[in-house]
N, C-alpha and C positions, 0 to 999 in steps of 0.2 A: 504494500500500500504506500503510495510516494506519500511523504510529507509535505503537508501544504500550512504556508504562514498566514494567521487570519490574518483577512485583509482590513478589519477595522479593528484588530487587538488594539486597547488603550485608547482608541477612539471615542468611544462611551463612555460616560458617567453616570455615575450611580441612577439618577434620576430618570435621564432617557432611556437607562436599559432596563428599568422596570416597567417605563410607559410602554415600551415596546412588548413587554413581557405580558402586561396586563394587569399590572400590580398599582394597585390605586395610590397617593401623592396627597396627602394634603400638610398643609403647614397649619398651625394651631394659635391662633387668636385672642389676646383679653378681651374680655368685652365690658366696657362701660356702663353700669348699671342704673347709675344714676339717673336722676333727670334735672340736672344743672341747667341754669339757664347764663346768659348773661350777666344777670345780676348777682349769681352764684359766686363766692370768693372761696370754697372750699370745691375740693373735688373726693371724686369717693375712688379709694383705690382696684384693682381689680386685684381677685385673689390671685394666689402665685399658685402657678403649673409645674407640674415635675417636667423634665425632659419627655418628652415622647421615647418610647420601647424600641428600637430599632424593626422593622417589619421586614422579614425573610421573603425573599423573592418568591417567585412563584411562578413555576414553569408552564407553558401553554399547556391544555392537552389537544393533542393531535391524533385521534384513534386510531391504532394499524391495528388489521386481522393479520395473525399470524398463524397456520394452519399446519396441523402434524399428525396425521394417525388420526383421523378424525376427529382430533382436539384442537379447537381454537384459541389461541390466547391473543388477549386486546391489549396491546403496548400502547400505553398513552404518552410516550414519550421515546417513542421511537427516534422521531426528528430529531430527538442531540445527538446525531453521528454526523449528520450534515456538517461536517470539519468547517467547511469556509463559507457556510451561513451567517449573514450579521445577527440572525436573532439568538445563534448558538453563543457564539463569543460573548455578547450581551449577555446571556446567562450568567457565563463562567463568570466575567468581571461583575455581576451584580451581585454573585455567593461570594466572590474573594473579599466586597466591601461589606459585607454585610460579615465576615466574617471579622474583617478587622475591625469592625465596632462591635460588636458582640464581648471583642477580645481589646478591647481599646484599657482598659483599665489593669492590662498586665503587660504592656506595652517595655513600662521600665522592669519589672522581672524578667520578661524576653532579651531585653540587652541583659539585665545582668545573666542569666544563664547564658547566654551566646558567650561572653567573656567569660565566665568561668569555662566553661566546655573550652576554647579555645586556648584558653590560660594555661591548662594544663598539656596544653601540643607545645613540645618543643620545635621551637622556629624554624631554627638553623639544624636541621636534624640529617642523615644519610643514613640507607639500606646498608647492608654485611657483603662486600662485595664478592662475588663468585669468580671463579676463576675458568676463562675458554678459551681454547687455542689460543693461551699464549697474552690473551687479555685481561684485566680485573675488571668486570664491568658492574655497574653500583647505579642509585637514584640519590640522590638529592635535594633537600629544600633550603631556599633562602626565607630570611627573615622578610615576613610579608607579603611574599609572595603565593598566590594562587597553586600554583602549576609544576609538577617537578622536572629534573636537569633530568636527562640521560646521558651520562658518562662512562668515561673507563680510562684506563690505567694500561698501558704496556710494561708487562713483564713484572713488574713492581708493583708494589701500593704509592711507592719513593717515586713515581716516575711521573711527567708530567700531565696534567689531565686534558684530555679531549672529550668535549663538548659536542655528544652524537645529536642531539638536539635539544633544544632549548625549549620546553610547552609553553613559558611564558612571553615567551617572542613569538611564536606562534599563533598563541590566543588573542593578540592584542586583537581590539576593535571589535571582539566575537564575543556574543551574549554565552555564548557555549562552546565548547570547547573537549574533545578528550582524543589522548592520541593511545594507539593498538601495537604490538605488533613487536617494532624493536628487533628486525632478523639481519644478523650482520652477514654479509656473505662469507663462504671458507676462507676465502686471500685476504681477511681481514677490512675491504678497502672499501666497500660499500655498508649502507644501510637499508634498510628497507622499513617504512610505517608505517600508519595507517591513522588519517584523522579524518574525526566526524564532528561539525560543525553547527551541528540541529538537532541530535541526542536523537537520533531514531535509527542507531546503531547501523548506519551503511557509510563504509569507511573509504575513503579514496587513499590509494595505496602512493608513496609517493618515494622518490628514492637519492638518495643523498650521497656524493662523493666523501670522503671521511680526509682524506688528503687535501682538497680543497677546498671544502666547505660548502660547495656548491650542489644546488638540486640540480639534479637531472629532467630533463623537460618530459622523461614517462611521467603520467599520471593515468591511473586504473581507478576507474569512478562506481562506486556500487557495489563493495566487497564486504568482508569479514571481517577486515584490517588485517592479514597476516599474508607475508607472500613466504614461500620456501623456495632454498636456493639448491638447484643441484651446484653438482662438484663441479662447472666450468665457469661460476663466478658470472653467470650473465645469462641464464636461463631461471626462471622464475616459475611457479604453481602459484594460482588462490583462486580463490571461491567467491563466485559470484550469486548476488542472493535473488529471488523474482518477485513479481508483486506485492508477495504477501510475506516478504521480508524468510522466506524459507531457502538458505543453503543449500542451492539446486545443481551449480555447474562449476567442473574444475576446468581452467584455463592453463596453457602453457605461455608464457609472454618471456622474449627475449629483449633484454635491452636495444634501447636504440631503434627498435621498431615501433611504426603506428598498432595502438591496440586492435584494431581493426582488424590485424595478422595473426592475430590471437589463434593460436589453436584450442579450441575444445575439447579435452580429451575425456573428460566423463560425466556424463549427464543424468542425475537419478531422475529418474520419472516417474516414480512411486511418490505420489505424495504423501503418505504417510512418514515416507523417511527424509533425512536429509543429509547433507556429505559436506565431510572438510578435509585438508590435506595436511600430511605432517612431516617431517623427517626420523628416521630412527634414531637413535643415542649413539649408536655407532657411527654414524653421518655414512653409513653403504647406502639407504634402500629409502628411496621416497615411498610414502603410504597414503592413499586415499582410502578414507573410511566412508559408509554409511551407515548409519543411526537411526531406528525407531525404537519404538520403547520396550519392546521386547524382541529385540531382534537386531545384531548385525551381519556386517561383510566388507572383507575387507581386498584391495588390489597392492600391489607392488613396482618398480621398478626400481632399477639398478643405477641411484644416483648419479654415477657418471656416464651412462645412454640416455639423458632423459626425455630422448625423440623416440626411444623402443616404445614398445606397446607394452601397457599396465595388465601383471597376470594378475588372477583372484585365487586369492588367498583358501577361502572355503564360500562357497556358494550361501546366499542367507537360507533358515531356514524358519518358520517361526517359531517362537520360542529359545531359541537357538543365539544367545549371547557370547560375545567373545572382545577381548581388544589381542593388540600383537606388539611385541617389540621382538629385537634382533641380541642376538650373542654369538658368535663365533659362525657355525655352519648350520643355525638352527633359529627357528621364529619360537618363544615362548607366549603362551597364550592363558590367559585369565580367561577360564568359560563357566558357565553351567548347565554343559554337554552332560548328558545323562542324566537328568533331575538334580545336580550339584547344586540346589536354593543356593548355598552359601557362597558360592564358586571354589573351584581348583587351579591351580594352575598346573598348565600342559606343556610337551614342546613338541617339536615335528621337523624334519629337514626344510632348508632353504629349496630344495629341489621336489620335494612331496609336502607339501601344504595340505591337502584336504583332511578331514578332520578323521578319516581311515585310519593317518598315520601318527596321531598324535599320541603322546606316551604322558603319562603322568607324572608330571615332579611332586607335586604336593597333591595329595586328596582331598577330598571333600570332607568338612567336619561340620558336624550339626550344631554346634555352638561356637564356632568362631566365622565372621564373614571375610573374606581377604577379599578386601578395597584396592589393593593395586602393587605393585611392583618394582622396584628400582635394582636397575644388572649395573652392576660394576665386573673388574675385568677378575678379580679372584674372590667377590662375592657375591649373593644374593641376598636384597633386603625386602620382607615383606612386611605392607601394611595392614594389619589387623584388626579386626573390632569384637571385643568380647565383650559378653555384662553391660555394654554400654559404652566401654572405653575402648581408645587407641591403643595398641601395642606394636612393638618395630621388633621383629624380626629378622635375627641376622643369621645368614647358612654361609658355609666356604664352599666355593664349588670341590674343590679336592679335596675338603676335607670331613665325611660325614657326622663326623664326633662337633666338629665346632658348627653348633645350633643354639644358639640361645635367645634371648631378649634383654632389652636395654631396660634398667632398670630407674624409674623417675624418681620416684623417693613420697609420689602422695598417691591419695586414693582416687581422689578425681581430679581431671586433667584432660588436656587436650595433647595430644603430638599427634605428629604427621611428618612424612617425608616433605625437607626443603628442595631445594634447586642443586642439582646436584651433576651438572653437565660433562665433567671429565668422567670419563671410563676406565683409567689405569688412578684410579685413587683407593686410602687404603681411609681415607675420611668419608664419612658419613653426615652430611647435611640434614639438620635437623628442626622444627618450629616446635616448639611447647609454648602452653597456657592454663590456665587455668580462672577460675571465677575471681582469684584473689592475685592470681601470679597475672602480671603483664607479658604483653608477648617476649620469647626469648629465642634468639640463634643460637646455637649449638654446632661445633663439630663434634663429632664421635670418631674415636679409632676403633675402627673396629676389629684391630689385630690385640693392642692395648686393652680396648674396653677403657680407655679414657674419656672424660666428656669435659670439650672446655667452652666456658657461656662466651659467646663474640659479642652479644648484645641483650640486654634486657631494655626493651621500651623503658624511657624517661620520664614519668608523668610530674611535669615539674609544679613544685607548688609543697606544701607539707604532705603531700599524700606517704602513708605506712600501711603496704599489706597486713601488718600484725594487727592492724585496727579490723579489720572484715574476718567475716564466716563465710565456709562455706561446706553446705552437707547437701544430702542427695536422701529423697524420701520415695513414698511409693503411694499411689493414692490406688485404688480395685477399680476398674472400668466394668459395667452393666453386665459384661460377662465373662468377669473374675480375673481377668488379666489387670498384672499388676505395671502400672505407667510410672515410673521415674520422673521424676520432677525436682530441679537443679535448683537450689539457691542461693541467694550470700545478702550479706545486711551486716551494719555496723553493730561490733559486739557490743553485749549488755543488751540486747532488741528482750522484751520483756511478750511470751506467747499471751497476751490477754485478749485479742481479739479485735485488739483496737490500730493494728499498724498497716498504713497505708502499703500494699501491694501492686506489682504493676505485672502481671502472668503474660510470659511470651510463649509465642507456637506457631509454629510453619506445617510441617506435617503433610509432603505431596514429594513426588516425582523421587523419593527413596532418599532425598536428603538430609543426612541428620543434620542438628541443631547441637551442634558440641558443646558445653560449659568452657566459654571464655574468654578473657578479659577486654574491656572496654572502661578506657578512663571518662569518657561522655556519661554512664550511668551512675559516677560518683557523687553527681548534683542531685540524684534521686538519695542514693543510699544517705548520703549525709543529710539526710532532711528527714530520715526515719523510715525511708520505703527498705521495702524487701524485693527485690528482684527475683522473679522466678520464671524459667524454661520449662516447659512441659513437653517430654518427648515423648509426645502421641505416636499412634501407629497413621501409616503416609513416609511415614521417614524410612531410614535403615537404623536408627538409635538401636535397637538390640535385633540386629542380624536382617537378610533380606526380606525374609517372615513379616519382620511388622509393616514393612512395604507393602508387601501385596496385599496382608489383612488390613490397611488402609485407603485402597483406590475401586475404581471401577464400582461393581456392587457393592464392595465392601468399606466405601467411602463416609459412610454416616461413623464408621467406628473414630475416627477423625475427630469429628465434633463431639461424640458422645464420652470419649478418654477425656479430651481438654475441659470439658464440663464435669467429669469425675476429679480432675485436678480441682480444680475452681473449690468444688463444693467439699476437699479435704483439706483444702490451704483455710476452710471458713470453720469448718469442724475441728481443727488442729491448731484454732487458735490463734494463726499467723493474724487475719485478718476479717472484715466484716465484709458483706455487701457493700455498704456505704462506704467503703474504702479500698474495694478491691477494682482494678481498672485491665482492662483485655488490649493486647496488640497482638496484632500478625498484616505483614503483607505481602502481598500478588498475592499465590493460592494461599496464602496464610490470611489475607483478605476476606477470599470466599469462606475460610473459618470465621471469622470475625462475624460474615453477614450470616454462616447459618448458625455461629451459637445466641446471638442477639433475638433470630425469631423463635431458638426454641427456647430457651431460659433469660427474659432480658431482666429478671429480676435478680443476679446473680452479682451484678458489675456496676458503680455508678459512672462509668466512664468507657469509653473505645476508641480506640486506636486504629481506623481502618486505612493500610498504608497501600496505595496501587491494587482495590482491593477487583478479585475476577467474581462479580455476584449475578452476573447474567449471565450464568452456565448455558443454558438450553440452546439459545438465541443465539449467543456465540458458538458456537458448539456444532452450528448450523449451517455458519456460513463461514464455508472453506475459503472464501477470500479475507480473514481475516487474521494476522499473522498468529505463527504455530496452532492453528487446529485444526489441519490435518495432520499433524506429528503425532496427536497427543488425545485420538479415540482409544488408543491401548491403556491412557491414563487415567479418563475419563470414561471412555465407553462410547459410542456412535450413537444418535440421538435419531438416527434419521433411523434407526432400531428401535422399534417400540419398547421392548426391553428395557432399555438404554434411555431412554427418553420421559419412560415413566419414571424410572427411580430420581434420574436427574433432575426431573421437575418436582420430586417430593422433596430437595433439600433447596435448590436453588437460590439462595437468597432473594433477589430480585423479584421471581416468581411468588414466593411465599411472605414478602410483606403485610401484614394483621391489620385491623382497627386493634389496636395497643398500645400498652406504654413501653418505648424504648429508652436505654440507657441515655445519658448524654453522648452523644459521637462528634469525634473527630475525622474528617474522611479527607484524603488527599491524594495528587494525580498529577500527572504531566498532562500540558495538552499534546505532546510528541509521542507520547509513550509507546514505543512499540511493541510491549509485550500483553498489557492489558491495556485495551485503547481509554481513553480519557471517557468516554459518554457512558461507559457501564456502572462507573461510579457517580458520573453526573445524571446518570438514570434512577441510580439506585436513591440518592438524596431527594430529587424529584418526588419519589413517589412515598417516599417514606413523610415527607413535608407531607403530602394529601392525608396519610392514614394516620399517623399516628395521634395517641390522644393524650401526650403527656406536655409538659411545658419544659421538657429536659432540653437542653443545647442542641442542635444540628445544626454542622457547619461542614463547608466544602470549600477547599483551597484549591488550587489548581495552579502549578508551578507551568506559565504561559511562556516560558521559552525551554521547556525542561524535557525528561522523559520520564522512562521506567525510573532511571538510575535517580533522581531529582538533580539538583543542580551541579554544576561544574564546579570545579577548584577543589583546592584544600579545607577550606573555612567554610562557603557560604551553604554549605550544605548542612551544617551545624545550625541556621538561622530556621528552618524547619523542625528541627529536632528541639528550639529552644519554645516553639511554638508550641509542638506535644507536650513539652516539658509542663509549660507555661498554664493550660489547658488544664493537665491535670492537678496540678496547687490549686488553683483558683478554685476548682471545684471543691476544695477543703478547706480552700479560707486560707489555706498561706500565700503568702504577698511576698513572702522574703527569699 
């Protein structure tokens, strides 16, 4: 779907975009009761008027039949997808002023949370630099600035720095701004990027001399942001995306040619899947992948042919998962070939691919899920998830006795493999966190078993991990499964029932929600909240199982875990109703809108962030980015099956005469992943029904997208909003 800039954004004022709306104006008059005359030398005063209440917009209705299965549904607010309608934009800017007088009396709390939250970013701050052929390559911030350095180092850390790009020279003059990509070719001498200048993630790839300084006049418009370089330094691969923002086509592009010359060398056509291209670790074998949600397939070619024709690796099959990397004279593969829920990993010659010949390195185990893989040239490391947490696995290839795991020292925690590009290293790159720990780099030797920290995040300011908790509980869901629920809060927090909560949850596409540190939620905890993560089932939080027990049919278990959390953080003391507040967004959204219509008495407040609440309707129209990827996630609607169930949670769909929470709802108008009008539908109609006097408010970030806005900082100026939102509601001002 191209993105289109409204043509009268900021054009309207408050007032004519309500006349337009159809929202009634009046201004409020004393009136002189007297009957003075002339002769009169006294006058009778008029009593005094409070301010007039601010009045919430009020969106047209516009009837549409929407017909499915012999079911009709009437959308009365279909017309907000009209992107470059004046009366759409009117809308958006009538909720964003309406929001900011609603919210006008926390106005100085919102600067001060923005400054605290930023207060504690260190300015002048730099990434842990990694080491590749021969470079140290690292990011960068200056003091004040938006946007980070891309840099690097030859040979040394001592050595002098070059400046791969600059984002904040870049950005100048640009409401929006993000650059991708960052692929340096083998000979060290070029760069490759990727920037998108209107947040509706299509990157124009661009490519930069590193010895000169100078851009190259290729420019590749409508990408991924990432190009891959074969071995002769001037042949390139990326992925171009179609209408509806779906990674449909790999290009071959040689420098110094019109793109126009472009060869296409593989096209998915399966709209359910979609493809991108990669290089191996070893830098031998270019890889095109494709991806749907249960299902890949993957091709190859021999980095330095890269005009050969791309072989396939194993034919997709459904159900039938797998990724690939390279070692020596053999592709290893993460599948779950044979019912493996949890995966295994496999390997199979460079010259027999098909899944005939694949042998098993590691089996399949019913209680640990292996999430991915990292080859070094005399180890193997695997990523683990047990009980709920990460574990790093380290094996010798020669050596079968040396198996073990890296030992953290707490109970709960985050790690994950870092960046770890060299192949002949006997280090192991490493990320830890935790609820209380800041993020930390790490090498590991893993000959040694030494661990030395390269960096613990800076949170500058008095902050002391020793001051916070953090423990891990279990609340029973409807049918006896037990949900994990993360917390931390400033010690001494007293269980009486009475402490301000803020329950986080995502819970979709097998993603778990790890427990881990964030200096921005400090401004809560020191104010007395309790921060809490509920890892429902929709995720992977305890192995692929609770994935699947969370999607498709089995997608209400989603909502009904994260309402079993809720209603044991209220039983357990933590906190009340009146002081417990809900966030999640994009599919954490659509939690958001169906725990609100099935328990809205649970929450005084909501957080719905890019929320996806028009399941069905979306769901429907395959012109609308990712939903043909993503009926394996969802279910296909255009299936009765599938259309029933999904219309019985739907948020959108299932709107009440009721009382809902106070809500906070917010959105890009760019947004490519959940479009702007499902949430500007959802407020629409929830304003008609509902029968409460609670707050509903809609913001819309009008040069933004999914991600919200660009920079370092101003993204923080949203988050001081939510912040701001929820105090207010409790009476703190401070």
């Amino acid at each position: 779907m191209e993105k289109l800039k409204p043509k009268v954004a900021g054009a309207v004022t408050l007032l004519s975009a309500w006349m337009v709306l159809g929202v009634g104006c009046s201004t409020s008059k004393t009136t002189d009761t007297s009957t003075a005359t002339a002769e009169q030398t006294t006058t009778v005063q008029a009593p005094e008027t409070k301010p007039a209440q601010p009045q919430p917009p009020v969106a047209k209705k516009q009837p549409k039949e929407l017909t499915m299965h012999g079911d009709t549904r009437i959308d009365n607010y279909y017309w907000l997808n009209e992107r470059e309608n004046p009366e759409v934009i009117a809308y958006l800017n009538a909720e964003n002023d309406y929001t900011k007088q609603m919210l006008a009396n926390t106005e100085e709390l919102q600067e001060k949370l923005f400054k605290e939250i930023v207060g504690r970013i260190k300015q002048t701050d730099e990434s842990v630099p990694y080491k590749k052929n021969g470079y140290y390559y690292y990011t960068r911030f200056e003091t004040g600035k938006e946007y980070p350095i891309y840099a690097r180092k030859k040979g040394t850390l001592d050595a002098k720095e070059e400046i791969m790009v600059n984002a904040n020279e870049r950005a100048e003059g640009k409401s929006y701004y993000a650059a991708a990509g960052m692929d340096v070719s083998p000979n060290n001498k070029l760069v490759a990027f990727g920037e998108d200048t209107v947040s509706r993630r299509k990157y124009t790839i661009r490519f930069k001399d590193l010895s000169t300084g100078q851009l190259l006049k290729d420019q590749i418009p409508n990408t991924t942001g990432s190009a891959v370089w074969a071995n002769d330094n001037k042949t390139v691969f990326y992925t171009m995306k179609d209408p509806a923002l779906r990674s449909f086509k790999i290009f071959r592009h040689t420098l110094g040619t019109p793109t126009s010359q472009d060869k296409e060398v593989y096209h998915e056509a399966d709209e359910t899947f979609s493809t991108f291209v990669t290089k191996t670790k070893s830098e031998k074998y270019i890889i095109i992948g494709s991806n749907s949600t249960v299902s890949n397939e993957y091709r190859f070619v021999d980095a330095n042919t890269p005009n050969a024709s791309f072989k396939i690796i194993q034919p997709r099959e459904r159900n039938l998962e797998y990724s690939v990397d390279h070692f020596g004279n053999n592709f290893y593969i993460v599948t779950n070939k044979d019912g493996a829920t949890n995966f295994k990993l496999m390997q199979t010659p460079v010259t027999k691919t098909g899944k005939a010949n694949w042998k098993e390195v590691i089996p399949h185990r019913s209680d640990v899920l292996l999430e991915g893989i990292e080859i070094f040239k005399d180890y193997l490391v695997l990523q683990e998830r047990k009980n709920g947490l990460n574990e790093l696995r380290v094996k010798k290839w020669n050596d079968p006795k040396t198996d073990y795991y890296v030992d953290f020292g707490e109970e709960a925690y985050t790690a994950y493999i870092g960046v770890n590009p060299e192949f002949d290293s006997q280090k192991l790159r490493y990320e830890y966190t935790s609820l209380t720990t800041p993020n930390s780099t790490y090498d590991f030797n893993m000959q040694t078993k030494q661990k030395t920290l390269l960096k613990e995040q800076e949170v500058v300011g008095d902050f002391n991990k020793d001051n916070y908790e953090a423990k891990r509980i279990y609340a029973t869901a409807t049918d006896g499964t037990k949900i994990p629920i993360s917390l931390v809060y400033r010690k001494g927090l007293q269980q009486n029932g009475n402490n301000p909560t803020l329950l986080y949850a995502y819970g979709s596409y097998g993603i778990s929600t790890n427990p881990t540190f964030n200096s921005v939620r400090l401004s809560l905890l020191d104010r007395g909240f309790v921060f809490a993560i509920a890892h429902i089932r929709g995720g992977q939080d305890m192995g692929r199982q609770w994935y699947e027990d969370g999607k498709m049919l089995k997608k209400k278990n989603t909502f009904t875990d994260y309402i079993a959390a809720a209603e044991y953080l209220i039983s357990q003391k933590y906190t009340n109703p009146d002081k417990l507040f809900a966030q999640g967004g994009s599919a954490g959204g659509l939690l958001m809108g169906a725990v609100v219509n099935m328990r809205p008495d649970l929450f005084k407040g909501v957080l719905a962030g890019v929320p996806f609440v028009d399941v069905v309707t979306t769901m429907l129209d395959t012109s609308i980015p990712l939903t043909t990827g993503e009926f394996d996630e969802w279910g296909n609607p255009a299936q009765k099956q599938y259309y029933d169930y999904m219309l019985s949670y739907s948020p959108y769909d299932n709107v009440e005469k009721k009382a809902y929470p106070n809500m906070l709802v917010t959105t890009g108008l760019h947004d490519s992943q959940v479009q702007y009008f499902e949430p500007a539908k959802w407020v629409a109609k929830l304003r008609e029904m509902k029968t409460d006097n609670n707050m509903l408010l809609l913001h819309t970030n009008m040069e933004a997208g999914h991600g919200g806005a660009s920079g370092r900082f101003q993204r923080y100026k949203e988050t001081a909003l939510q912040y701001a939102f929820m105090l207010n509601l409790l009476g703190q001002n401070q």
